[in-house]
C-alpha positions, 0 to 999 in steps of 0.5 A: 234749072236745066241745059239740054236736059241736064237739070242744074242743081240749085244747091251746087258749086262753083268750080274754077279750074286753075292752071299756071296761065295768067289767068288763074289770079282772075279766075280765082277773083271770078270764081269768088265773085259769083259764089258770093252773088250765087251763095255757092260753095267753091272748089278749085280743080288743078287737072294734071295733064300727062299728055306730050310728057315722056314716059319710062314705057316708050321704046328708045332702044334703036340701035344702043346696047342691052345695058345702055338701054336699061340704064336710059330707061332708069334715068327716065323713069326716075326723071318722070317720077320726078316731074310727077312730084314736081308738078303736084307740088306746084299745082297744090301751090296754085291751088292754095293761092287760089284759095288764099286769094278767094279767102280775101275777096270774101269766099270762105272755105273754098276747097282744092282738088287735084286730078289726073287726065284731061281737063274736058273729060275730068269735068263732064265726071264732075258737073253732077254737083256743079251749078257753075264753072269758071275758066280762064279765056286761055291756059298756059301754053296759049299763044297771046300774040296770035289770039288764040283761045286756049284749047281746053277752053273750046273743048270744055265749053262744047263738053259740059252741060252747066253754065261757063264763065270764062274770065278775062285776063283781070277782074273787075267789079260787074255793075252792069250786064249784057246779053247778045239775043237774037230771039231764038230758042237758045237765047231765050233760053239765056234770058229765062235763066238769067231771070231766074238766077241770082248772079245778076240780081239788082244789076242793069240789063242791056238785051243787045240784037244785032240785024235790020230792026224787022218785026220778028226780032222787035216781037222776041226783044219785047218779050224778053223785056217783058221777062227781065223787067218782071224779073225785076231788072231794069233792061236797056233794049237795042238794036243796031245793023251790022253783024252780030260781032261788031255790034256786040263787040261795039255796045260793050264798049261804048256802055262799058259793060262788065261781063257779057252772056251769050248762048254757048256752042252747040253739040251737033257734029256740024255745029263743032266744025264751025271754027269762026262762029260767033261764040268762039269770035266774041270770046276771042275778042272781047275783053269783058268775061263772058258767061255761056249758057245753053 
């Protein structure tokens, strides 16, 4: 299987980046979740971000004295030494518990890992051997009230080449499934990788288009049909008028579905300027994890 040239392995890992967000229990649980299903090995990524924390290297001096300043600049390069150690230690504990939880869903042998530096840059060095990430809608530092997809979360999802499940805030049981299709080259791409993958394999389909019904879009909703149904899936085809959004956000909640895929960003350098695209909304809105694939 591959993504923009990117071959998949078919023998690789789950990896679940876990942080002290809310989300890191469901991520765990999705996580476990789908290397099940995959037969997947699972690691947990704890990234340690030193971006905005001081450093015993900034310049304080201003206008105190010699001994002052080298006083100031001991405290703080001990202060940094000791947030260092304090948050390895935590993010060894997230990662154990990340790890006990897994144990207890049914994902054996899960392993930890711990790396320094930005999240998006850690995973692009480590998708080689990843056949699906997990990470949670938002991280710690996201501000809930105003909805606003986590940071990393966008810049991961514009940055890797596997797909990328993105965990709602609690995990349920997937007994059913959605894809949003608008027949073109992206998301036939998500039906063909679907069929072929056994993450979903035994569960209903719901191939949902949103737009006027006209025959371009009948013709490429049968062939997707076609495909899944000789995947051996049973399909429950739709479509509805309205804007992609509303319709996609509507049919998972009236057909309870459980986890929603859809085709992820793409990479041009217009494409990222496109803040409000449909992706970024249905992420932001939808209360069902969803599954990005290019």
């Amino acid at each position: 299987m591959s993504a923009n040239g990117y071959e998949i392995p078919v023998d690789g890992k789950v990896l679940a980046c876990i942080d002290a967000s809310v989300y890191a229990d469901s991520v765990a649980d999705h996580a476990a979740w789908a290397a099940q299903r995959l037969g997947a090995p699972l690691q947990f990524l704890h990234v340690l971000d030193r971006e905005g924390h001081p450093t015993a290297a900034a310049d304080y001096s201003g206008n105190i004295g010699l001994e002052a300043q080298a006083e100031l600049l001991q405290e703080l390069a001990e202060l940094d030494e000791k947030r260092s150690r304090l948050s390895t230690e935590r993010g060894r504990l997230l990662l154990a518990r990340a790890r006990t939880r897994a144990a207890e869903a049914g994902a054996k042998d899960a392993e930890g890992l711990q790396r320094h530096g930005s999240l998006a840059e850690t995973l692009t060095g480590l998708e080689a051997g990843v056949r699906l990430l997990v990470l949670g809608k938002r991280g710690e530092s996201a501000d809930f009230d105003k909805g606003h997809l986590g940071a990393n979360l966008e810049r991961v999802a514009r940055a890797v080449h596997r797909p990328l499940l993105v965990a709602s805030r609690a995990f349920r049981p997937v007994a059913r499934f959605a894809i949003a299709f608008d027949g073109s080259p992206t998301t036939r791409k998500c039906v063909q990788m679907v069929a072929r993958s056994p993450l979903f394999r035994d569960l209903p389909c719901h191939l949902v288009s949103a737009g006027e019904g006209n025959d371009a879009l009948r013709e490429a909703q049968a062939w997707a049909n076609g495909v899944l149904t000789e995947a051996g899936f049973e399909v429950h085809a739709s479509i509805a008028a309205g804007d992609a959004e509303s319709v996609i956000g509507n049919h998972v909640r009236e057909h309870g579905i459980d986890l929603l895929v859809m085709g992820a960003y793409g990479h041009s350098k217009i494409r990222q300027l496109i803040v409000g695209s449909t992706t970024t909304t249905m992420i932001r809105s939808c209360l069902v994890p969803v599954l990005l694939l290019r």
